[in-house]
C-alpha positions as CSV (number, residue, x, y, z in Angstrom):
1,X,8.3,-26.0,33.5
2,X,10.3,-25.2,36.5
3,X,9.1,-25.7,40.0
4,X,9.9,-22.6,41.3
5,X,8.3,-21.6,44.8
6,X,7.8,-17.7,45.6
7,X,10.1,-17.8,48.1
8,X,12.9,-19.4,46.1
9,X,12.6,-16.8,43.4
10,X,12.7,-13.9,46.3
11,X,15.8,-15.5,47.5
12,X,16.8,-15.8,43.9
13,X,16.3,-12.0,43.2
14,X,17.9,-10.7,46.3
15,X,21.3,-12.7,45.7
16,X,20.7,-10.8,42.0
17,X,20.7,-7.5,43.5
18,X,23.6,-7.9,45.7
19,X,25.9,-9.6,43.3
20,X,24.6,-7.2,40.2
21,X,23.7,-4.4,41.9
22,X,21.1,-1.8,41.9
23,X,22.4,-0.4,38.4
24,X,22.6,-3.6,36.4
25,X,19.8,-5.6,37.7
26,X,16.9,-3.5,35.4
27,X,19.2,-4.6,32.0
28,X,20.1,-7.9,32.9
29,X,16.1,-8.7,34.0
30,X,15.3,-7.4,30.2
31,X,17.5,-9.1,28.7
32,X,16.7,-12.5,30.5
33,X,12.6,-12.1,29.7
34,X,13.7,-11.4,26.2
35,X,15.7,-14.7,26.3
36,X,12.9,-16.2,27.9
37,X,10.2,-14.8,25.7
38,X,12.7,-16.1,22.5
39,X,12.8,-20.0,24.0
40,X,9.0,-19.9,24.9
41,X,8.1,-18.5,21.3
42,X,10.9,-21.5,19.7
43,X,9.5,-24.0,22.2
44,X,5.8,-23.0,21.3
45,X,7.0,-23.2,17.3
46,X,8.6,-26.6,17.6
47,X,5.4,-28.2,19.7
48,X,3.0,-26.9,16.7
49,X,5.5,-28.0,14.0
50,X,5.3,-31.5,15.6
51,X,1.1,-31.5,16.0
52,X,1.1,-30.5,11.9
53,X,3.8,-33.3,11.0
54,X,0.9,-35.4,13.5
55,X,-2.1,-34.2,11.4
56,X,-0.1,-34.5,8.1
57,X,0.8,-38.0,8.7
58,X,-2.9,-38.8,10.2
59,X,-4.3,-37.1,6.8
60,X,-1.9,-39.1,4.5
61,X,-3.2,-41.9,6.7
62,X,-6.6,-41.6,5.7
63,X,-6.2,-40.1,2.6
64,X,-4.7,-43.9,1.3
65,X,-7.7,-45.3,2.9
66,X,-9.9,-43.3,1.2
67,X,-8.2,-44.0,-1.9
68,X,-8.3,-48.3,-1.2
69,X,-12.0,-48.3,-0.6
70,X,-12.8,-45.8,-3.6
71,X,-10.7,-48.4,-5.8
72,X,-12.4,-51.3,-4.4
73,X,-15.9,-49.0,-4.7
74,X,-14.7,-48.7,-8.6
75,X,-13.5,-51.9,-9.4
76,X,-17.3,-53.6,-8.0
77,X,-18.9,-51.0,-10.0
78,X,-17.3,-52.0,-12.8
79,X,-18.0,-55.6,-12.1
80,X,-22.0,-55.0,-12.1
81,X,-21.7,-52.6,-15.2
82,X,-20.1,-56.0,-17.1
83,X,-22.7,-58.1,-15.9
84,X,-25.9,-55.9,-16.0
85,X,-25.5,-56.5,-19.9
86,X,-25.0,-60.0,-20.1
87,X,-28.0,-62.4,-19.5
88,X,-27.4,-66.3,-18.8
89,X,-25.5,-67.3,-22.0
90,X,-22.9,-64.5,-21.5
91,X,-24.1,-62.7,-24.1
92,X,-24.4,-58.6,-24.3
93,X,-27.4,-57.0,-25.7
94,X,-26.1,-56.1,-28.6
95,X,-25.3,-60.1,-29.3
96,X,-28.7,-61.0,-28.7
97,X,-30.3,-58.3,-31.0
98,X,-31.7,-60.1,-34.4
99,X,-30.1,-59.9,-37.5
100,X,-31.0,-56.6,-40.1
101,X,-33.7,-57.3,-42.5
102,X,-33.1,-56.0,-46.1
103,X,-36.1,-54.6,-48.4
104,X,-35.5,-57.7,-50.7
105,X,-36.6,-59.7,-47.5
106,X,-40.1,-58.7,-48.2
107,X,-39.6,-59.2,-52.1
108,X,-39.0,-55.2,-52.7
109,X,-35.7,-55.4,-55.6
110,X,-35.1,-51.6,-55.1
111,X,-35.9,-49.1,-53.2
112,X,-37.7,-46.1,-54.8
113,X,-39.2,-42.8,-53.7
114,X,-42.9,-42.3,-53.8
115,X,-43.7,-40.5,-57.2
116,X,-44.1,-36.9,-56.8
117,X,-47.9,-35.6,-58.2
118,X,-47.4,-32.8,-60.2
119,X,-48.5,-29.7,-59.2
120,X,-49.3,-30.1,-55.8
121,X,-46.8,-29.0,-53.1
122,X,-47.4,-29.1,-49.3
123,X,-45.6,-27.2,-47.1
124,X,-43.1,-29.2,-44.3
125,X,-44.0,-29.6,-41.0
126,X,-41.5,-27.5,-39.6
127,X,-42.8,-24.2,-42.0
128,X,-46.0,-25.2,-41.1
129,X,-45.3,-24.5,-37.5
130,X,-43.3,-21.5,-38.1
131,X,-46.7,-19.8,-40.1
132,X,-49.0,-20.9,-37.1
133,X,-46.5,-19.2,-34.4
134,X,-46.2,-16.4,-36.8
135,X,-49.8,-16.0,-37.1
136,X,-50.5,-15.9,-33.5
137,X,-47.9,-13.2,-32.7
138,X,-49.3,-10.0,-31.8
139,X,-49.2,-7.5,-35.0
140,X,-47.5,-4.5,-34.8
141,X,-50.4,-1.7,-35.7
142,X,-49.0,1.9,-35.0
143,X,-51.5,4.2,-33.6
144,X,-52.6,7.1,-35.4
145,X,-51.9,10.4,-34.4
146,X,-53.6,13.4,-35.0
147,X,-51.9,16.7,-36.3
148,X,-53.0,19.8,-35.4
149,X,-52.2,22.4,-38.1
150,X,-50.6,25.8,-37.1
């Protein structure tokens, strides 16, 4: 900061002791390294306020950069999703599909249910299922225990 040689600053301090004298001199030395301790800590704040305002503006920096190329990144995607579904004609896949055939396409007028035979009933798929699981399950069988009369 200053270029201060050792000799200088004894010079220094001896004109200090004559002028202040012996008495004075120990205050006025702690009061100028508290002043000096003060300007170093507001010099030392002010240099790392300026590095973060540096860092902040080098993050908004990239930040925008980031947030160009993800845009662009987004808008291609989009571009392939459109085009993945569309063959030569421009048409989607759903276009393409044929149309729905009715029952009266294969000569059925209505539609009716199977007739139902009576007296026989089956059990659905899904109970069936539930009585095999059922019927491998280990069985609770309590185990007999003998008494002893008194």
């Amino acid at each position: 900061m200053f270029d201060f040689s050792f000799n200088e600053m004894l010079v220094a301090g001896a004109v200090a002791l004559v002028v202040l004298g012996p008495e004075r001199l120990p205050k006025v030395a702690r009061t100028a390294g508290r002043w000096a301790g003060k300007i170093r800590s507001l010099a030392a704040g002010m240099k790392e306020e300026l590095m973060r305002q540096v860092e902040a503006s080098e993050l908004s920096a990239v930040k925008d950069e980031l947030q160009q190329a993800a845009g662009q990144l987004q808008g291609s995607l989009n571009e392939a999703a459109a085009d993945i579904g569309r063959d030569a004609d421009g048409l989607s896949a759903w276009e393409r599909l044929p149309p729905l055939k009715t029952p009266a396409d294969f000569g059925i007028d209505e539609y009716a249910p199977p007739p139902v035979q009576a007296g026989f009933y089956t059990k659905s798929l899904r109970k069936q299922a539930m009585a095999r699981k059922r019927d491998l399950r280990p069985r609770y069988r309590p185990k007999p225990r003998l008494r002893s009369r008194r």
